[in-house]
Predicted model as a PDB file, atoms N, CA, C, CB and O in Angstrom, pLDDT in the B-factor column:
MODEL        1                                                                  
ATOM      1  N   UNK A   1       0.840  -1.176   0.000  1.00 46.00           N  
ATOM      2  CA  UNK A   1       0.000   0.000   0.000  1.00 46.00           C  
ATOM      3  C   UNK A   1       0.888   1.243   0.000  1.00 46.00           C  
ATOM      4  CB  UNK A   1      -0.957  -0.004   1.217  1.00 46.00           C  
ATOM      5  O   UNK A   1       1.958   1.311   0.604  1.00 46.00           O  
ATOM      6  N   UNK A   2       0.424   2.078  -0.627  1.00 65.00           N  
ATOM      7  CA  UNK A   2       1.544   3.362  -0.879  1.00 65.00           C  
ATOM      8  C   UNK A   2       0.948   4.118   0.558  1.00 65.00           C  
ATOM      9  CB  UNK A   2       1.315   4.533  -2.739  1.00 65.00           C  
ATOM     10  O   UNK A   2      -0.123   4.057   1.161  1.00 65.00           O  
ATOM     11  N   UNK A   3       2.154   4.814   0.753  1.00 79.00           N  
ATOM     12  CA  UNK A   3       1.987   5.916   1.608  1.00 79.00           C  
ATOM     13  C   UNK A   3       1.000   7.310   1.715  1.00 79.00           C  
ATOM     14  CB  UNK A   3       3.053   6.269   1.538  1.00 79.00           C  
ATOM     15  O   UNK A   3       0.418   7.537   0.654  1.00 79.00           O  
ATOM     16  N   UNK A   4       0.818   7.927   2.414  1.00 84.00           N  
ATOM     17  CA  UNK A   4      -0.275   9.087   1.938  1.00 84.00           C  
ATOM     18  C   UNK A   4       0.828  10.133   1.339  1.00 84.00           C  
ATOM     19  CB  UNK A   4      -1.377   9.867   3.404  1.00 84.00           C  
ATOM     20  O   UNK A   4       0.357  10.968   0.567  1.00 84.00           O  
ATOM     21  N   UNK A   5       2.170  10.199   1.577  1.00 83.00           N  
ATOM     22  CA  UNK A   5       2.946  11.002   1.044  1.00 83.00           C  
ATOM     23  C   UNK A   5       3.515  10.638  -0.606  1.00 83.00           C  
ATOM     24  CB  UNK A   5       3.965  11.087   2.064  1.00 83.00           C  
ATOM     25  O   UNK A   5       4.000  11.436  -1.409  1.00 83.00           O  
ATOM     26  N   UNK A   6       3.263   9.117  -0.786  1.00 85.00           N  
ATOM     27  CA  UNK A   6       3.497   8.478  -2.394  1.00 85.00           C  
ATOM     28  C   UNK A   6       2.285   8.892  -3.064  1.00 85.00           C  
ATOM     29  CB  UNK A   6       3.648   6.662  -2.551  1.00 85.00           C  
ATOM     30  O   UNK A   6       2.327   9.409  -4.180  1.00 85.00           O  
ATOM     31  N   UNK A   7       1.128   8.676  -2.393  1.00 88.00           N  
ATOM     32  CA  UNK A   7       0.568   9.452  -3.573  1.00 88.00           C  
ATOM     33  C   UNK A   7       0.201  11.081  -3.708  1.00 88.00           C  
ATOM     34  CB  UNK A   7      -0.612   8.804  -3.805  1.00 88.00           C  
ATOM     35  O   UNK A   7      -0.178  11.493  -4.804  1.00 88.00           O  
ATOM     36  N   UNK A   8       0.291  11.783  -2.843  1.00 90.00           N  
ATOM     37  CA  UNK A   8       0.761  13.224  -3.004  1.00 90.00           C  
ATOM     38  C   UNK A   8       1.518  13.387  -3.851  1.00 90.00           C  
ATOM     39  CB  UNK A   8       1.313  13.795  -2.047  1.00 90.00           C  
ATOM     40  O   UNK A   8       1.396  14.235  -4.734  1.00 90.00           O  
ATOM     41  N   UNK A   9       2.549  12.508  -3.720  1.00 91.00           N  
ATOM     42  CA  UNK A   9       4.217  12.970  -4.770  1.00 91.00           C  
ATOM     43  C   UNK A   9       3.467  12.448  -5.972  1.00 91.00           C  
ATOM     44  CB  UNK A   9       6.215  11.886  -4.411  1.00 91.00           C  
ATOM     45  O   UNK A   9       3.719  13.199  -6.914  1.00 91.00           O  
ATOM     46  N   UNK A  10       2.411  11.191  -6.445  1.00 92.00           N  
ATOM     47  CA  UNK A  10       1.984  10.559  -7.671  1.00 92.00           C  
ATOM     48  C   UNK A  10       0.984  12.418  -8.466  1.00 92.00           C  
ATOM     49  CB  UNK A  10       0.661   8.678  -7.109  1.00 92.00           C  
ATOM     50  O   UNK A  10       0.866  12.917  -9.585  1.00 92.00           O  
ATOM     51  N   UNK A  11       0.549  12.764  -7.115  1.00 92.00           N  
ATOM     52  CA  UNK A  11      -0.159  13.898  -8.222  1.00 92.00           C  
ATOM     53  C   UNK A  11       0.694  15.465  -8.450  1.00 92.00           C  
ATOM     54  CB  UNK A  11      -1.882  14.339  -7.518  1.00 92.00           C  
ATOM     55  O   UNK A  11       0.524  16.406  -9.224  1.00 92.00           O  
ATOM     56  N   UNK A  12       1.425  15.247  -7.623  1.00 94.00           N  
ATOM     57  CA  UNK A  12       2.213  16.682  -7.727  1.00 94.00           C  
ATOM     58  C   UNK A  12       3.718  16.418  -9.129  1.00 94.00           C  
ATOM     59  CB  UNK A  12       3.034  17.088  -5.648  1.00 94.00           C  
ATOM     60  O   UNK A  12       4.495  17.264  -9.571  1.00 94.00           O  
ATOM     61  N   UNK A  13       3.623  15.128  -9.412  1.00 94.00           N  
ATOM     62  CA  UNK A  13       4.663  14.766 -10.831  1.00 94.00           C  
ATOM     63  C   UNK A  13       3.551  15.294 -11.538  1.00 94.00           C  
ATOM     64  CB  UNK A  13       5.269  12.927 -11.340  1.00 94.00           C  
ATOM     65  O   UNK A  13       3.601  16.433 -12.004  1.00 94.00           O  
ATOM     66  N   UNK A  14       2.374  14.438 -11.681  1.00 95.00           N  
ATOM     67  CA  UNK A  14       1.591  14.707 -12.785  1.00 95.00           C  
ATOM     68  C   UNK A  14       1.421  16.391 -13.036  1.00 95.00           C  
ATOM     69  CB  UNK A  14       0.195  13.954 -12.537  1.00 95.00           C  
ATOM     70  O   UNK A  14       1.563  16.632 -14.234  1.00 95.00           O  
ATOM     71  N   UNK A  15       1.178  17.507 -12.300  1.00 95.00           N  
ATOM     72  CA  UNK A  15       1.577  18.546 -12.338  1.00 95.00           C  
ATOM     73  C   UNK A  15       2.353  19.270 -13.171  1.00 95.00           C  
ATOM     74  CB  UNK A  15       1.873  18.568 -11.608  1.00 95.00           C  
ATOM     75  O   UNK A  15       2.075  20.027 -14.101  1.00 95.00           O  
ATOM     76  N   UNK A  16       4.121  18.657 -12.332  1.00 94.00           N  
ATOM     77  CA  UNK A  16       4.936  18.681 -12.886  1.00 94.00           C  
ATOM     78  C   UNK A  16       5.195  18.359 -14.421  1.00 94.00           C  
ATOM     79  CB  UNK A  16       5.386  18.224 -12.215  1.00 94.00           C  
ATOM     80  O   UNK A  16       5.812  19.198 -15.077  1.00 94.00           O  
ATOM     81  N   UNK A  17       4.816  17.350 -14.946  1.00 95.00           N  
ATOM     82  CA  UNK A  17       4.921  17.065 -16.030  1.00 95.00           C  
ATOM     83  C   UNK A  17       4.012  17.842 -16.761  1.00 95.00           C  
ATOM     84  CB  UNK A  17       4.861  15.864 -16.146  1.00 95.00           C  
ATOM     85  O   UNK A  17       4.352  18.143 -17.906  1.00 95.00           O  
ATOM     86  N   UNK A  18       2.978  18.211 -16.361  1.00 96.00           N  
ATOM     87  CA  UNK A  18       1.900  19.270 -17.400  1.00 96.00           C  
ATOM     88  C   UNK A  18       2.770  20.240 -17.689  1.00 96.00           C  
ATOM     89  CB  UNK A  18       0.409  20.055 -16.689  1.00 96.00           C  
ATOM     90  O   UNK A  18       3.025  20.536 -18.856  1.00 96.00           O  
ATOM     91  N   UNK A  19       3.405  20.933 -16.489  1.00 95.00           N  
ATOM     92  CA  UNK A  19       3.841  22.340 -16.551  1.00 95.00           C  
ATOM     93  C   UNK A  19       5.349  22.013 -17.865  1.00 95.00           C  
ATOM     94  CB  UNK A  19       4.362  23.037 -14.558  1.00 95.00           C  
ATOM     95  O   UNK A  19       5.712  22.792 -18.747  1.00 95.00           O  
ATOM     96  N   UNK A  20       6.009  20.442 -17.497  1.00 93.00           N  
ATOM     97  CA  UNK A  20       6.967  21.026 -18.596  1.00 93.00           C  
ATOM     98  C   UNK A  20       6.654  20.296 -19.934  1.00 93.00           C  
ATOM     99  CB  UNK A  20       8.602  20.805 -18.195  1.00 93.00           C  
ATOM    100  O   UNK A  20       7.723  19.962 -20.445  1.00 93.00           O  
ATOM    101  N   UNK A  21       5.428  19.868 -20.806  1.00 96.00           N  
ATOM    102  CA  UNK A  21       5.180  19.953 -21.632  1.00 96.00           C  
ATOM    103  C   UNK A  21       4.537  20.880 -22.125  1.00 96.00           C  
ATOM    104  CB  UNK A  21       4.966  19.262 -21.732  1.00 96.00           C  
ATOM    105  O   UNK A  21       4.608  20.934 -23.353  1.00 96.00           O  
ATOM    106  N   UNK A  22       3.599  22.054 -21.367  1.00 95.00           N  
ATOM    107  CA  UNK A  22       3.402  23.120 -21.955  1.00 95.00           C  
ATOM    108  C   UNK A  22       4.682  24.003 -22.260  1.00 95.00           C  
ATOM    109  CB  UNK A  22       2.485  23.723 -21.226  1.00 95.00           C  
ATOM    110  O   UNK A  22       4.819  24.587 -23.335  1.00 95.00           O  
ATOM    111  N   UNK A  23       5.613  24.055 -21.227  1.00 93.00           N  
ATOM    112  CA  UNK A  23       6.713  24.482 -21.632  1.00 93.00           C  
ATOM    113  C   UNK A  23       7.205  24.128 -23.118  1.00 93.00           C  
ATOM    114  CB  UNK A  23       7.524  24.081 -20.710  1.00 93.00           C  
ATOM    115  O   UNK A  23       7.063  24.898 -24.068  1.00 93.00           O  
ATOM    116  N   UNK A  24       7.702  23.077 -23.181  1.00 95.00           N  
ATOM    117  CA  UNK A  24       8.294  22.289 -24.202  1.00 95.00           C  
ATOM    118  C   UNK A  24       7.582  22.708 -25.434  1.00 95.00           C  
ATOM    119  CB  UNK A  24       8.200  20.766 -23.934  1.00 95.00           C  
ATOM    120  O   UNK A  24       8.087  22.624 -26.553  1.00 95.00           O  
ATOM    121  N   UNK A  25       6.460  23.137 -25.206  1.00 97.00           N  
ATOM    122  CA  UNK A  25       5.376  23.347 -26.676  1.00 97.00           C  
ATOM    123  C   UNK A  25       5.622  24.920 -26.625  1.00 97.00           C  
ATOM    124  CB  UNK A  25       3.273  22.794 -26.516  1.00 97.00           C  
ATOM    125  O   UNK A  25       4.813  25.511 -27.340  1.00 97.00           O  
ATOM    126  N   UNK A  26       6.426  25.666 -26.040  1.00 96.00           N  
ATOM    127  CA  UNK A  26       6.226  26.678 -26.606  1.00 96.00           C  
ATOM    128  C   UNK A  26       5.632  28.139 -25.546  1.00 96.00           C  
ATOM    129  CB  UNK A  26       5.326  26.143 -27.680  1.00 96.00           C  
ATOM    130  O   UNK A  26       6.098  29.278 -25.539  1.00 96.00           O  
ATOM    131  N   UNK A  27       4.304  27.503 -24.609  1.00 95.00           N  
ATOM    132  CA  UNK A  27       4.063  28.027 -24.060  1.00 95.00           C  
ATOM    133  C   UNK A  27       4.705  28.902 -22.977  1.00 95.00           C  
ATOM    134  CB  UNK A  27       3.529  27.493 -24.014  1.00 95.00           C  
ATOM    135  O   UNK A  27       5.596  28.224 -22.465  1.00 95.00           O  
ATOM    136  N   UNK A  28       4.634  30.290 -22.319  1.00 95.00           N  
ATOM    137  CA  UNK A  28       4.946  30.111 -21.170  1.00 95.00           C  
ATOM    138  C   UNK A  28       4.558  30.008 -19.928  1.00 95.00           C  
ATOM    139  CB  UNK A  28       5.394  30.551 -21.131  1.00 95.00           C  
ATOM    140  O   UNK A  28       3.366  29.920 -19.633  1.00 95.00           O  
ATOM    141  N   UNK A  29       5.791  30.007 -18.806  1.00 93.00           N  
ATOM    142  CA  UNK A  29       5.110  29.047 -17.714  1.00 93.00           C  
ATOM    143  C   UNK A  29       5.330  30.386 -16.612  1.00 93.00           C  
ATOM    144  CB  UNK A  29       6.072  27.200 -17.281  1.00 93.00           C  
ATOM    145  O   UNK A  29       6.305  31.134 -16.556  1.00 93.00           O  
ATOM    146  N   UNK A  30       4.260  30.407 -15.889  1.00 95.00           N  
ATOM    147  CA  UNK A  30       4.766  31.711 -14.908  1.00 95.00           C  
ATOM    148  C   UNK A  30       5.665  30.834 -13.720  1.00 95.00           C  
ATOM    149  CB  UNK A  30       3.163  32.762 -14.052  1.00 95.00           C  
ATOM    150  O   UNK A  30       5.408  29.709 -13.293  1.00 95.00           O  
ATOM    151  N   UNK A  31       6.680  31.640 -13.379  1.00 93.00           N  
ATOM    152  CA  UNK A  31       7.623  31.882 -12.388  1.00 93.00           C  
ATOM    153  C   UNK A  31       7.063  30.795 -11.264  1.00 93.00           C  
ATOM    154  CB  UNK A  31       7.676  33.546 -11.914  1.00 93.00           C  
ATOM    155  O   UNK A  31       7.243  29.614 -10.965  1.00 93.00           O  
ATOM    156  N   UNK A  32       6.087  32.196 -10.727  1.00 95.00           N  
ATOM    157  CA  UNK A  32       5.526  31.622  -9.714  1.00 95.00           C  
ATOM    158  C   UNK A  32       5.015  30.590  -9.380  1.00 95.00           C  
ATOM    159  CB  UNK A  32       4.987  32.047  -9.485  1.00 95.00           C  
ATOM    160  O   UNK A  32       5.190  30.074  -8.276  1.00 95.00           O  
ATOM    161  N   UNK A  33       3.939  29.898 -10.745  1.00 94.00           N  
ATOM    162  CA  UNK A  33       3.443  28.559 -11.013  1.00 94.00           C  
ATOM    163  C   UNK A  33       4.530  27.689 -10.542  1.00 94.00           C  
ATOM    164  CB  UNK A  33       3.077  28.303 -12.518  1.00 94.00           C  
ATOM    165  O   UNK A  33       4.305  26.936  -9.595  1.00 94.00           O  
ATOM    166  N   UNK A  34       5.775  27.717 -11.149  1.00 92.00           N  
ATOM    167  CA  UNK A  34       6.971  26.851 -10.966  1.00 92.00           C  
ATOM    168  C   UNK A  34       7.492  26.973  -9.732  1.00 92.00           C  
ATOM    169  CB  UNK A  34       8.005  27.100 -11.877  1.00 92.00           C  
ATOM    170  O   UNK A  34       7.782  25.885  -9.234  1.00 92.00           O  
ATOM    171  N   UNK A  35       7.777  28.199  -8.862  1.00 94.00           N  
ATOM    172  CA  UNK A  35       7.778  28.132  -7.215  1.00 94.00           C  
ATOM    173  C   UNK A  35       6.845  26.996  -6.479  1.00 94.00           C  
ATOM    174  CB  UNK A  35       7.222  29.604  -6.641  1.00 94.00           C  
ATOM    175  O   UNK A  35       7.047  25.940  -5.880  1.00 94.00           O  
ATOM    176  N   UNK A  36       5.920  27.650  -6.784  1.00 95.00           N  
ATOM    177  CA  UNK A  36       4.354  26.829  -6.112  1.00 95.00           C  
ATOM    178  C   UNK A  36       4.774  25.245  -6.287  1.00 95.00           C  
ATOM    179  CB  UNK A  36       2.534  27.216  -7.281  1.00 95.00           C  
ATOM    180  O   UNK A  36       4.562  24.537  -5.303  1.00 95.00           O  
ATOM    181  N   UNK A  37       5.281  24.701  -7.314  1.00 95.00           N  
ATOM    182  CA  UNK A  37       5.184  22.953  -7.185  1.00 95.00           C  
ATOM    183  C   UNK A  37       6.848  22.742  -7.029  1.00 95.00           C  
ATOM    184  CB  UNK A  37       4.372  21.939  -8.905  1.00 95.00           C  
ATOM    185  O   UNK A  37       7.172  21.598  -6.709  1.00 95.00           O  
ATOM    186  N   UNK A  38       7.766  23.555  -7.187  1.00 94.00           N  
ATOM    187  CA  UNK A  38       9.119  23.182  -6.726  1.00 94.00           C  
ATOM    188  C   UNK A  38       8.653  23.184  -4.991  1.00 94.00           C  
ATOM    189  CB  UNK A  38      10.517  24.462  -7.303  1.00 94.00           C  
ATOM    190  O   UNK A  38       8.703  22.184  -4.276  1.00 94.00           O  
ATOM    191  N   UNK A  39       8.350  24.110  -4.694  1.00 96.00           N  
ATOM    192  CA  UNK A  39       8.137  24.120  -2.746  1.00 96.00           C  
ATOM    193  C   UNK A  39       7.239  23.224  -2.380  1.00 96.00           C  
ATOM    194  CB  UNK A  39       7.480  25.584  -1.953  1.00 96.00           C  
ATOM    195  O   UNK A  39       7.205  22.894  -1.195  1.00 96.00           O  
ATOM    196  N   UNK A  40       6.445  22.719  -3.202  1.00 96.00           N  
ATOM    197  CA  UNK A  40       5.506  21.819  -2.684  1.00 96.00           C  
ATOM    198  C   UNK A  40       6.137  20.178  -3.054  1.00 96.00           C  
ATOM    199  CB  UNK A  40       3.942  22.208  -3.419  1.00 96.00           C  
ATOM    200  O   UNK A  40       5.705  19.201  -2.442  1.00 96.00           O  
ATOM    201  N   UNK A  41       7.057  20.073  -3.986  1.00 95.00           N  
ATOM    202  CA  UNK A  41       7.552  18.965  -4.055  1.00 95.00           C  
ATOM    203  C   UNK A  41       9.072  18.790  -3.105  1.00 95.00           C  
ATOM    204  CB  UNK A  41       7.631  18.765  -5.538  1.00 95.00           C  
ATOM    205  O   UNK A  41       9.671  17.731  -2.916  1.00 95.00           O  
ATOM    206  N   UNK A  42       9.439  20.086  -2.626  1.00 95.00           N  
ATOM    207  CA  UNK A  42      10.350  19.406  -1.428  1.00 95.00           C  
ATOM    208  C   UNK A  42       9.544  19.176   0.220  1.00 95.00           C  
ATOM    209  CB  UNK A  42      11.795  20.582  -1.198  1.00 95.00           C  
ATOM    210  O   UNK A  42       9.900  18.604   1.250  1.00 95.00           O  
ATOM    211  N   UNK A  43       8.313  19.945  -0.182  1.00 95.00           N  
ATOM    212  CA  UNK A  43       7.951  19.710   1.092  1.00 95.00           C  
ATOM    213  C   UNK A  43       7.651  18.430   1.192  1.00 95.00           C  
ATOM    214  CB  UNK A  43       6.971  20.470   1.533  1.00 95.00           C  
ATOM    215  O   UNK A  43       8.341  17.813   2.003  1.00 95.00           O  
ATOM    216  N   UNK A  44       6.613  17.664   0.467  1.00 93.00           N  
ATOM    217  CA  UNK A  44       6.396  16.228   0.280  1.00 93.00           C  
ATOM    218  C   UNK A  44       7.658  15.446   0.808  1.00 93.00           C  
ATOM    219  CB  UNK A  44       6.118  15.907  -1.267  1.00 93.00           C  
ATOM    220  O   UNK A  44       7.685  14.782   1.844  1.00 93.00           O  
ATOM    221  N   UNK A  45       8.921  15.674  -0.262  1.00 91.00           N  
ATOM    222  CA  UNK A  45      10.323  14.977  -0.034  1.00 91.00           C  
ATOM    223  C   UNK A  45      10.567  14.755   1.696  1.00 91.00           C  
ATOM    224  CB  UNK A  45      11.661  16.082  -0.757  1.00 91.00           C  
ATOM    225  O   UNK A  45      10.718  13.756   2.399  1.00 91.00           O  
ATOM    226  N   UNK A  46      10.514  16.377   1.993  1.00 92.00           N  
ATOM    227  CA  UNK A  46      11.030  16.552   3.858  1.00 92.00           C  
ATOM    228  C   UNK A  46      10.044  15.806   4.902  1.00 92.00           C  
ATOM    229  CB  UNK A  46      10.938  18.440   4.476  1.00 92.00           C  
ATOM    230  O   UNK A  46      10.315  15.399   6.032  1.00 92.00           O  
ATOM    231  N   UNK A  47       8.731  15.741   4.141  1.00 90.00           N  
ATOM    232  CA  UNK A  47       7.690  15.303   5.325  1.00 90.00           C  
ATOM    233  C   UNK A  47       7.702  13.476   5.384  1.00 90.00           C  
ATOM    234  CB  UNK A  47       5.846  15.997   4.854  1.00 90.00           C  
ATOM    235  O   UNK A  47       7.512  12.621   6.249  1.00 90.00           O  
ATOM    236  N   UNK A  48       8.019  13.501   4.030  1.00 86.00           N  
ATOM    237  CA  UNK A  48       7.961  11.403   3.285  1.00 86.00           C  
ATOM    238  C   UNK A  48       9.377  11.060   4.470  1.00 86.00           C  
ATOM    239  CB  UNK A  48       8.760  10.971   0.479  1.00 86.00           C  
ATOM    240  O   UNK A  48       9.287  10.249   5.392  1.00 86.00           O  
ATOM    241  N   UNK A  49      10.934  12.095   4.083  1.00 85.00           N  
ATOM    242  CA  UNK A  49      11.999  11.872   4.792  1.00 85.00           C  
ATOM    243  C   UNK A  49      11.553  11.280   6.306  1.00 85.00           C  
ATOM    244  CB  UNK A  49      12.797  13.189   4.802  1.00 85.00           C  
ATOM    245  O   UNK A  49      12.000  10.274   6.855  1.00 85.00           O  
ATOM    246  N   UNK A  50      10.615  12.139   6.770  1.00 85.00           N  
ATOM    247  CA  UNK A  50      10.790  12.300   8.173  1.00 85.00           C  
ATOM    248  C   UNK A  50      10.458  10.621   9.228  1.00 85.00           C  
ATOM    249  CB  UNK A  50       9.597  13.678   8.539  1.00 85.00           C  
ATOM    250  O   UNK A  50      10.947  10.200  10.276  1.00 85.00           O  
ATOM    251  N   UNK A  51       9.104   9.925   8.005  1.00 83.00           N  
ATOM    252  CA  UNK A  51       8.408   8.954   8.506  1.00 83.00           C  
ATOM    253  C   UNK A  51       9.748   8.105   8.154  1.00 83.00           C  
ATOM    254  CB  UNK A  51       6.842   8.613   7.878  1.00 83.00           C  
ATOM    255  O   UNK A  51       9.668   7.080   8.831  1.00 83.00           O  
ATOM    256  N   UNK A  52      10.956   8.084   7.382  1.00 82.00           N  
ATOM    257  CA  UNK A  52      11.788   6.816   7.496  1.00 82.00           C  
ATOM    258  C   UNK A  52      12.202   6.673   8.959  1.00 82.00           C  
ATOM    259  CB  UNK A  52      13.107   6.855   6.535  1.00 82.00           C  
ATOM    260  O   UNK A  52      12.801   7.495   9.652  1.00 82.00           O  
ATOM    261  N   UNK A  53      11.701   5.308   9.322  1.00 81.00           N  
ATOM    262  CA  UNK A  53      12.908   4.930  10.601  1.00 81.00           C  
ATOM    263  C   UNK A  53      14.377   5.388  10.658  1.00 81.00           C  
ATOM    264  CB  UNK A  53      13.153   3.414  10.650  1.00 81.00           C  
ATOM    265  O   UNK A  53      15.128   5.568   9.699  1.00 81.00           O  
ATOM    266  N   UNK A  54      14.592   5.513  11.726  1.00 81.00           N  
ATOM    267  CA  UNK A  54      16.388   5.229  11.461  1.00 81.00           C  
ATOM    268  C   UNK A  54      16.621   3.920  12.021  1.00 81.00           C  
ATOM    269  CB  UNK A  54      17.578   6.397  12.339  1.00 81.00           C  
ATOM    270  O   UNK A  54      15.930   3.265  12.801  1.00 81.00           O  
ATOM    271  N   UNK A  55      17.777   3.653  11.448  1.00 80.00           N  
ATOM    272  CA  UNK A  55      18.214   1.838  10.889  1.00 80.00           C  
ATOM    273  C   UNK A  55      18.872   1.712  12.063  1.00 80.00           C  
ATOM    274  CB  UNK A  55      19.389   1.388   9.272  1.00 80.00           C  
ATOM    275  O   UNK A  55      18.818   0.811  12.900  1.00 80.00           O  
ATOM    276  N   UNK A  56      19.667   2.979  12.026  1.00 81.00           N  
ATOM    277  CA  UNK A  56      21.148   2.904  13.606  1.00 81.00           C  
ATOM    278  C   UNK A  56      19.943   2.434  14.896  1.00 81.00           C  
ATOM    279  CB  UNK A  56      22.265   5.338  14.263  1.00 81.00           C  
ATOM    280  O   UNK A  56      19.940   1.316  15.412  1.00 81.00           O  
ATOM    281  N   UNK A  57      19.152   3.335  15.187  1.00 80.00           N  
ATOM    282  CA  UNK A  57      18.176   3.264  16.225  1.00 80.00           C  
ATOM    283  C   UNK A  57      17.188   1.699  16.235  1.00 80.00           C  
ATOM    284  CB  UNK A  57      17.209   4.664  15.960  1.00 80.00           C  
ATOM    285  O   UNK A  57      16.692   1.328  17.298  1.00 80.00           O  
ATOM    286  N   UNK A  58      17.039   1.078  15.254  1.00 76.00           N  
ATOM    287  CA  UNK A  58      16.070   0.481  15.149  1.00 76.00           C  
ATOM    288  C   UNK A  58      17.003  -1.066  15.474  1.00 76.00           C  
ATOM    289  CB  UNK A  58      15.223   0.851  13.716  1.00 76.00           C  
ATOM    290  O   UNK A  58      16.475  -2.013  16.057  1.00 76.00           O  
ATOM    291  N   UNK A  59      18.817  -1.097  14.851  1.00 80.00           N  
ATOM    292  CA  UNK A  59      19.459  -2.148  14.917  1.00 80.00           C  
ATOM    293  C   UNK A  59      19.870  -2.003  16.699  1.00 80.00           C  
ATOM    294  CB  UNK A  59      20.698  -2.174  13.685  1.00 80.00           C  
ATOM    295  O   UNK A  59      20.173  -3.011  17.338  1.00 80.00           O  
ATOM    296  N   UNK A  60      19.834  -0.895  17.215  1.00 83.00           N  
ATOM    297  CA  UNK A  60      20.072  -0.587  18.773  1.00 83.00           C  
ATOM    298  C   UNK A  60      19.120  -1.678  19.331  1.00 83.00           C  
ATOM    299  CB  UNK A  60      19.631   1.119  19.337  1.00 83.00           C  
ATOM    300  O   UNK A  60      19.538  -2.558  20.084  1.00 83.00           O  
ATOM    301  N   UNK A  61      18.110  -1.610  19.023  1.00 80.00           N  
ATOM    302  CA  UNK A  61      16.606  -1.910  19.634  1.00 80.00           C  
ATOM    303  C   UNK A  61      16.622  -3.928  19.849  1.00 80.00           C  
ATOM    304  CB  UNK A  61      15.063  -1.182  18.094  1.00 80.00           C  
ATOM    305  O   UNK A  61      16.092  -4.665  20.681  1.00 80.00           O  
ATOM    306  N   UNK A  62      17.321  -4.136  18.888  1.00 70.00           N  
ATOM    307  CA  UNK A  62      17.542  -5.947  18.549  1.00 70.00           C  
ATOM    308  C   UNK A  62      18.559  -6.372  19.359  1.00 70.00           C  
ATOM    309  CB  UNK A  62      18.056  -6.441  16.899  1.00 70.00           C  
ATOM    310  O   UNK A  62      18.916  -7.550  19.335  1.00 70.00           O  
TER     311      UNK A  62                                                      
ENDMDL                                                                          
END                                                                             
């Protein structure tokens, strides 16, 4: 079962990928649009980071 943060990241690519095929065609892309899902795709990254165990702590535990 995916995480609630895998599929956040599944719709914020799809995003991503809109924004750089309109690019790619020509269009342009505002700035800001591109802020808005760069900050929202590290936030995902930092919050997904946070739920990994740590391994050191977890091999302590055995």
């Amino acid at each position: 079962m995916d995480s609630h943060w895998a599929r956040r990241a599944s719709g914020l690519r799809g995003n991503i990928v809109k924004v750089l095929e309109e690019a790619d065609s020509g269009e342009e892309v505002a700035a800001a649009r591109l802020d808005l899902l760069t900050e929202a795709a590290f936030d995902i990254l930092r919050r997904a980071a946070q739920e990994i165990p740590d391994l050191e702590e977890l091999l302590k535990r055995k």
